[in-house]
MIKEMI-800465 format. One record per residue (C-alpha): x, y negated, z negated; residue in one letter. Coordinates in steps of 0.5 Angstrom, whole numbers, plus 500, padded with zeros to 3 digits. Each point is the difference from the previous one (the first is absolute). Layout:
<pts>
X_Y_Z_A
...
</pts>
This chain:
<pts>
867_916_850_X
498_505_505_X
494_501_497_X
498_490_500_X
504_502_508_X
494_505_501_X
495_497_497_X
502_493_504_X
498_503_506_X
493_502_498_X
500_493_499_X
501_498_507_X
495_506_502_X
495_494_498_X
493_497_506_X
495_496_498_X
495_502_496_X
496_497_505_X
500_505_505_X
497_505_494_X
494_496_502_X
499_503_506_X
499_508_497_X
507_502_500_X
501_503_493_X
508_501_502_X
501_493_499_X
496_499_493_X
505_506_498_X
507_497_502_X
497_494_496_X
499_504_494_X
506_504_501_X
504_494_500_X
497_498_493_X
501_507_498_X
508_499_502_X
501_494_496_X
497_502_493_X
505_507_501_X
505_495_501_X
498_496_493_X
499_507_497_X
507_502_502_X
503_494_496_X
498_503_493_X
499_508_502_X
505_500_506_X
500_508_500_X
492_500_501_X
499_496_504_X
506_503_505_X
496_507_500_X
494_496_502_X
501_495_504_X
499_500_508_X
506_500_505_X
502_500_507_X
504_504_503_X
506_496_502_X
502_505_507_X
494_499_502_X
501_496_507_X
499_493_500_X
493_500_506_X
497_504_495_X
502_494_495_X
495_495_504_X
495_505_503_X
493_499_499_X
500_500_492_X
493_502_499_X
503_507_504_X
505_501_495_X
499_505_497_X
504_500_494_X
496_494_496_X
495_504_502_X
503_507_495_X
504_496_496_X
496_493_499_X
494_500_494_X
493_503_501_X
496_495_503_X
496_500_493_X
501_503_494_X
494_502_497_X
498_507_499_X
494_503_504_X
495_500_493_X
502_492_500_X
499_499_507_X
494_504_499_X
497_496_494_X
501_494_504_X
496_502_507_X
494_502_495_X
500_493_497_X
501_498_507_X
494_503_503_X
497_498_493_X
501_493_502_X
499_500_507_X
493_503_497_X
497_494_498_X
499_496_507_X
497_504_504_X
495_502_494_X
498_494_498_X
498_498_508_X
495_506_500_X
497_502_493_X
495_494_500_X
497_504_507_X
495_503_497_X
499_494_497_X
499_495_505_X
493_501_502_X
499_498_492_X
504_495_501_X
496_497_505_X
494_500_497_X
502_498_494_X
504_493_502_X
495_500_505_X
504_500_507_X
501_504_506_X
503_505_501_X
504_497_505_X
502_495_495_X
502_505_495_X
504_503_505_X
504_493_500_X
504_503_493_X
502_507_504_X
502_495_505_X
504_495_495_X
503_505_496_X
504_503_506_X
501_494_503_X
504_498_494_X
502_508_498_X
504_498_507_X
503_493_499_X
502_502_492_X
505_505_502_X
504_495_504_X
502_496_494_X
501_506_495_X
504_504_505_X
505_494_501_X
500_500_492_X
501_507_499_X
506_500_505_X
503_494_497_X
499_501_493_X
498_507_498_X
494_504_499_X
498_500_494_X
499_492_500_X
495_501_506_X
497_505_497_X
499_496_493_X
497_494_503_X
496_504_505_X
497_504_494_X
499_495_496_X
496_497_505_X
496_505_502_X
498_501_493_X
498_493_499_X
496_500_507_X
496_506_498_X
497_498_493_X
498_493_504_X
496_505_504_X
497_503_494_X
497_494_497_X
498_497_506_X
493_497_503_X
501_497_507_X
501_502_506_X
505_494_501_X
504_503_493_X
499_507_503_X
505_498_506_X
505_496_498_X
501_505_494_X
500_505_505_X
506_497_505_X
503_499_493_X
499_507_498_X
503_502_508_X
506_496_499_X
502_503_494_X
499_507_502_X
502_501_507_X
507_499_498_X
501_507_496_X
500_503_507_X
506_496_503_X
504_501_494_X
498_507_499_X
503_502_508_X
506_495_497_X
502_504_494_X
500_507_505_X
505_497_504_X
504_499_494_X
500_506_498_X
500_505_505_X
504_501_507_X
496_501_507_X
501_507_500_X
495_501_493_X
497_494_501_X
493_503_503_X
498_504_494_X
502_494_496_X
496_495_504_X
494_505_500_X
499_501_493_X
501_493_498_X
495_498_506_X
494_505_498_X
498_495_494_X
499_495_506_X
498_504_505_X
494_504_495_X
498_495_497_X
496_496_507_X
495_506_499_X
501_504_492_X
498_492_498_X
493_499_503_X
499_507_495_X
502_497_494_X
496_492_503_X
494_506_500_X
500_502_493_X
501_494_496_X
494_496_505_X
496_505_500_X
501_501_492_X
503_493_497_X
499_495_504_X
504_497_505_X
505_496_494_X
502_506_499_X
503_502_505_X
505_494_499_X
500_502_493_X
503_507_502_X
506_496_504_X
501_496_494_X
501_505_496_X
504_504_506_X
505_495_501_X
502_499_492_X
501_507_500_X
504_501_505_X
505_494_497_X
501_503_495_X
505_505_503_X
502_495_505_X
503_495_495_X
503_505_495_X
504_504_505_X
498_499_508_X
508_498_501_X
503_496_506_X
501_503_507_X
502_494_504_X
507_501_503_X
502_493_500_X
498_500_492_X
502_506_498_X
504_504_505_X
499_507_502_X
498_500_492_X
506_500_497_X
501_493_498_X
496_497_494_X
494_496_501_X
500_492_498_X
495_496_498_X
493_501_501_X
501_506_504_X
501_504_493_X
495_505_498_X
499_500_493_X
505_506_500_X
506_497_504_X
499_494_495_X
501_505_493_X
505_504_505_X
504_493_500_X
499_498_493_X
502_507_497_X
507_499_505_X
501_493_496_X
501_503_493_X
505_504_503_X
504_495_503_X
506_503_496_X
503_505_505_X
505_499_505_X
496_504_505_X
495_498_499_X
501_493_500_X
503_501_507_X
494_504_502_X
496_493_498_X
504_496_505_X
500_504_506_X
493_500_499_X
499_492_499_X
506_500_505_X
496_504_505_X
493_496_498_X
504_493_502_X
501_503_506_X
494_501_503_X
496_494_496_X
505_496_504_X
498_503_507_X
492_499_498_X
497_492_501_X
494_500_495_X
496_494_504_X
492_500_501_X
498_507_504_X
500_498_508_X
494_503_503_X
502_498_507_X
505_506_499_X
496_505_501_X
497_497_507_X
506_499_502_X
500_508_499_X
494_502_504_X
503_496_506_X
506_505_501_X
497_505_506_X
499_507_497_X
498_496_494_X
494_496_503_X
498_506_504_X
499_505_494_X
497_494_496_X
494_500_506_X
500_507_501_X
499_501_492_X
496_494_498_X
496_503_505_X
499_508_497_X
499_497_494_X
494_496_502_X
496_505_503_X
501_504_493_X
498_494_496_X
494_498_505_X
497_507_499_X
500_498_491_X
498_495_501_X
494_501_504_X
499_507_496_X
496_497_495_X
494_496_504_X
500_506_505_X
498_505_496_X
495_497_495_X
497_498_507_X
500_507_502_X
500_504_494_X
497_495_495_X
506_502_495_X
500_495_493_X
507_498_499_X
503_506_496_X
498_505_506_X
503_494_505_X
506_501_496_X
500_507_499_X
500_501_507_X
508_498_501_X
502_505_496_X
501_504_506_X
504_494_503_X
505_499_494_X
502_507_500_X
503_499_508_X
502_494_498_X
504_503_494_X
503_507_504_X
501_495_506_X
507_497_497_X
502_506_496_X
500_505_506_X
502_494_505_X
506_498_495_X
503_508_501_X
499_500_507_X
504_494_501_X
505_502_496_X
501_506_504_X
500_497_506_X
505_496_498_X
505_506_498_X
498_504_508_X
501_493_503_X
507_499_495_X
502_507_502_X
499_500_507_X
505_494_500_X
505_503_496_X
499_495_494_X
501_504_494_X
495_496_495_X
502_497_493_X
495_500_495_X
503_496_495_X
505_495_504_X
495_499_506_X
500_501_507_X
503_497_506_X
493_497_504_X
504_498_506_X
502_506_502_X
492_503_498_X
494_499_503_X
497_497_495_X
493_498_504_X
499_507_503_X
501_503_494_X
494_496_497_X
496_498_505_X
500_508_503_X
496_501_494_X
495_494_501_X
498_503_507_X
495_506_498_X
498_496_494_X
497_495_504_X
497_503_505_X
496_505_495_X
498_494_496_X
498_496_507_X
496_506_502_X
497_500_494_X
498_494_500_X
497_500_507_X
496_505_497_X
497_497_493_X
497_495_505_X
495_504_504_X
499_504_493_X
497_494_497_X
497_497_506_X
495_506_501_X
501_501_491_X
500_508_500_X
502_503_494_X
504_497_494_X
505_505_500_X
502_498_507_X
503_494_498_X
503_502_494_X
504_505_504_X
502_494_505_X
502_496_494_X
505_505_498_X
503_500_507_X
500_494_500_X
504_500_494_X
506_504_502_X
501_497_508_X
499_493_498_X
503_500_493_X
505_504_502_X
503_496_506_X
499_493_496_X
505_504_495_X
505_503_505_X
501_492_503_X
501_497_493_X
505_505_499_X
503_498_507_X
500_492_498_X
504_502_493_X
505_503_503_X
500_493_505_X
502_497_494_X
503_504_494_X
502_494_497_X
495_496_502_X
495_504_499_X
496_496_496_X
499_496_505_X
499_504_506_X
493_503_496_X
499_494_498_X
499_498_507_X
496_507_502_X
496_496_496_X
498_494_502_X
499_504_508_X
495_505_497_X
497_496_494_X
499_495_505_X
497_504_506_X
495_503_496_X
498_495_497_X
497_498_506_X
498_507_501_X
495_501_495_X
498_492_501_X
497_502_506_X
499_508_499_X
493_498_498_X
499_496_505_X
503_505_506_X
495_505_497_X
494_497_500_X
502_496_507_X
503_507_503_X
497_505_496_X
503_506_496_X
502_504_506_X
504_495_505_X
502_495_493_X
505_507_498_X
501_502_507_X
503_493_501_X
504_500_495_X
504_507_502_X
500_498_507_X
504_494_497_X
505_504_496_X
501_505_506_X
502_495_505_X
505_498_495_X
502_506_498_X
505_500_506_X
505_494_494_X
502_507_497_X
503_503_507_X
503_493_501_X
504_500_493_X
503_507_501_X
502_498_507_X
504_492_499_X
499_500_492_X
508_502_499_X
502_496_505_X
496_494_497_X
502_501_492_X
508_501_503_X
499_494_503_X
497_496_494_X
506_503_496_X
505_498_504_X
497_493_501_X
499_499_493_X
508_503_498_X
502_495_505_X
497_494_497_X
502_502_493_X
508_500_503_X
499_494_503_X
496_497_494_X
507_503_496_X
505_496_503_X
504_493_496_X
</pts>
């Protein structure tokens, strides 16, 4: 009976989930230490002895204040409690791959036809500015799909939204391929948008899952390098299969691209979302089963005859109740994530953000006309000219990744904050904003710089190497900054996280729609130099938003956190 007294008082120790939502990591683990307790003390009805070596206990003499201090400074749920995921590091592993796998296909299919697009011109006999209508729509809708998958993947699971994503998406392309028309051209392509972008925001999601904000910067720079490399490795591949096969080729390639990459997913991408699955320990149900959680499922049928592991099985269905009666399965609200993007730091570094990103979008996409103009390159040396590109893009978030992590770590040290891998840390004694956003400072200057610079290169058209160069300078700052502030808006919304890209979407697909709408336009208007000059000025009189955040983020994200339990205590009440 000391042990059910004990474990009560776990029980007690619950707060919203709510407030998890706010990037406290603490809270997501009281609340699976809570489910972690019951399922002990289901277990010690069968196996009394196990489950008492096992099971999480408060000391009785300890002094009552401690009992109804701030719970997420308790520290020992965050020793005894479970680990905020169970997967090992090869799984967690795998996953990231199929994440930055996934997360491949958008930003791939919005620049591999570039070479292309001088063909595509001529061959649908429409302008160039006309052509440039389907970048346009692509973002526009590359921003506006992830605010309804988002809301189904933090509501529903992931694996669903990836599904119907994924079958999308491959339908959308193999249009493309046997379209004629320019009309066929840009519906397809809107369709082909909605499809793919929300592999971005689902792949952010599925990091949240399974890692804690200490690891979470490694992990979030190898599931963006897909992303973050395809802008410029896409214009390559786009080269090739223009130059040789023709320009169906290239949405053939994605085709057969995409089928390939279903194959594992189906089989044995697993569940992540904490509210379907827990920290992983809780079997999935439905559709969120891969093709291994439905044969690991049918193989614990046959062996319905053991006692344990009977008793195993409705603790799982037990725990699987629990969290289905939490979720409500309704049509995904788009209106959440801008309710996201009017928080203070939020919107701040949304608009900082949208901004970086589309200064490097602006320099793809006038990459192609500026350099058969000034060069006179055929579509395989256009693409072949972003090599340099997608190589700074690629290092940018695997480097910046570390440096993060390890400004995390000196920033939790010099706080006294003794970091726990596999529970997750407490983000209201940590300066989470600093630790993200020191990293961003440099990297943004550098690439702005860059920037500046590439302008003037093109203007007075020197040699090509110099370009190049500044391309993958541009490809490490501008890059790497984008992924430091991502990184940033996840650990905003750890258990909404889905969500909250979902919405780093919307601003920056949608401001860089309009910046290559008119990029164009500014270039030939303003001319090459003053058109990039322009853009940099822009992005360093903004760059100030980072200095502000460091200063008044925390107070504004605890704030919001206090704001948000009050509400969910009052909305608790008979």
């Amino acid at each position: 009976m000391e042990k059910t007294h004990h474990l009560h008082d776990v029980e007690k120790t619950e707060i919203p989930s709510t407030i998890s939502a706010l990037g406290i990591e603490a809270d997501a683990r009281l609340e699976t230490s809570k489910e972690f307790a019951i399922e002990k003390e289901t277990g010690r009805l069968s196996q009394e002895s196990t489950a008492i070596s096992r099971a999480p206990s408060l000391n009785e003499d300890q002094p009552e204040r401690d009992q109804t201090q701030d719970l997420e400074a308790l520290s020992t749920i965050q020793s005894l409690g479970p680990p905020y995921s169970v997967f090992s590091k090869r799984k967690k592993r795998f996953i990231v791959f199929l994440v930055a796998w996934g997360g491949f296909f958008s930003p791939l299919s919005a620049n591999i036809y570039f070479p292309a697009l001088n063909t595509l011109a001529r061959e649908m006999d429409v302008s160039n500015s006309l052509i440039n209508l389907t970048l346009t729509s692509y973002m526009i809708f590359q921003g506006l799909a992830p605010t309804i998958f988002g809301d189904l993947a933090d509501m529903a699971g992931r694996r669903p939204a990836y599904a119907i994503g994924l079958i999308l998406y491959v339908g959308a392309c193999i249009g493309l391929a046997l379209q004629n028309s320019f009309a066929a051209l840009f519906i397809l392509r809107c369709l082909q948008s909605s499809g793919s972008s929300s592999t971005i925001a689902l792949g952010n999601g599925v990091v949240a899952d399974i890692a804690t904000s200490s690891e979470r910067g490694t992990w979030m720079g190898y599931a963006t390098s897909g992303p973050m490399i395809a802008p410029a490795v896409g214009p390559v591949i786009g080269g090739v299969l223009a130059q040789f096969l023709g320009w169906r080729s290239i949405f053939w390639f994605l085709v057969i691209m995409s089928a390939v990459y279903m194959i594992p997913f189906f089989i044995c991408f697993p569940e992540t979302a904490r509210n379907v699955v827990g920290n992983g320990s809780i079997p999935p149900q439905g559709w969120n089963m891969s093709l291994l959680n439905w044969m690991e499922a049918r193989k614990a049928k046959k062996a319905a005859g053991q006692l344990t592991q009977t008793v195993s099985r409705d603790e799982s269905r037990a725990a699987q109740a629990e969290l289905a009666s939490k979720r409500k399965l309704r049509f995904p609200n788009p209106l959440g994530t801008l309710h996201v993007m009017l928080e203070k730091d939020v919107g701040l570094l949304l608009l900082f953000n949208s901004l970086v990103y589309t200064a490097f979008y602006d320099v793809i996409a006038s990459a192609p006309y500026l350099f058969e103009q000034i060069y006179g390159f055929n579509d395989l040396q256009i693409g072949l000219c972003f090599i340099p590109f997608g190589v700074g893009a690629l290092c940018a978030p695997l480097t910046c990744g570390r440096l993060m992590d390890w400004n995390y770590r000196r920033l939790a040290k010099k706080a006294g904050i003794t970091i726990d891998r596999k529970r997750g840390d407490d983000l209201k004694k940590i300066p989470i904003e600093r630790a993200r956003i020191q990293v961003a400072i440099p990297l943004v200057y550098l690439g702005n710089a860059a920037l500046l610079c590439y302008g003037w290169v093109v203007q007075v058209e020197t040699s090509l190497a110099v370009p190049l160069v500044l391309h993958f300078i541009m490809g490490i700052g501008l890059s790497g900054a984008f992924n430091c502030m991502s990184v940033l808006l996840v650990d905003f919304y750890p258990l909404s996280p889905a969500t909250a890209t979902a919405a780093n979407n919307l601003a920056r697909c949608l401001l860089g729609a309009a910046g290559t709408a008119i990029i164009q336009i500014m270039i030939d208007s303003m001319g090459r130099g003053w058109c990039f000059t322009f853009i940099a000025a822009v992005v360093f009189c903004t760059s100030p938003i980072l200095l502000v955040l460091m200063k008044w983020g925390p107070g504004w994200r605890e704030a919001r956190r206090k704001r948000l339990e009050d509400k969910q205590t009052f909305s608790n009440r008979p």
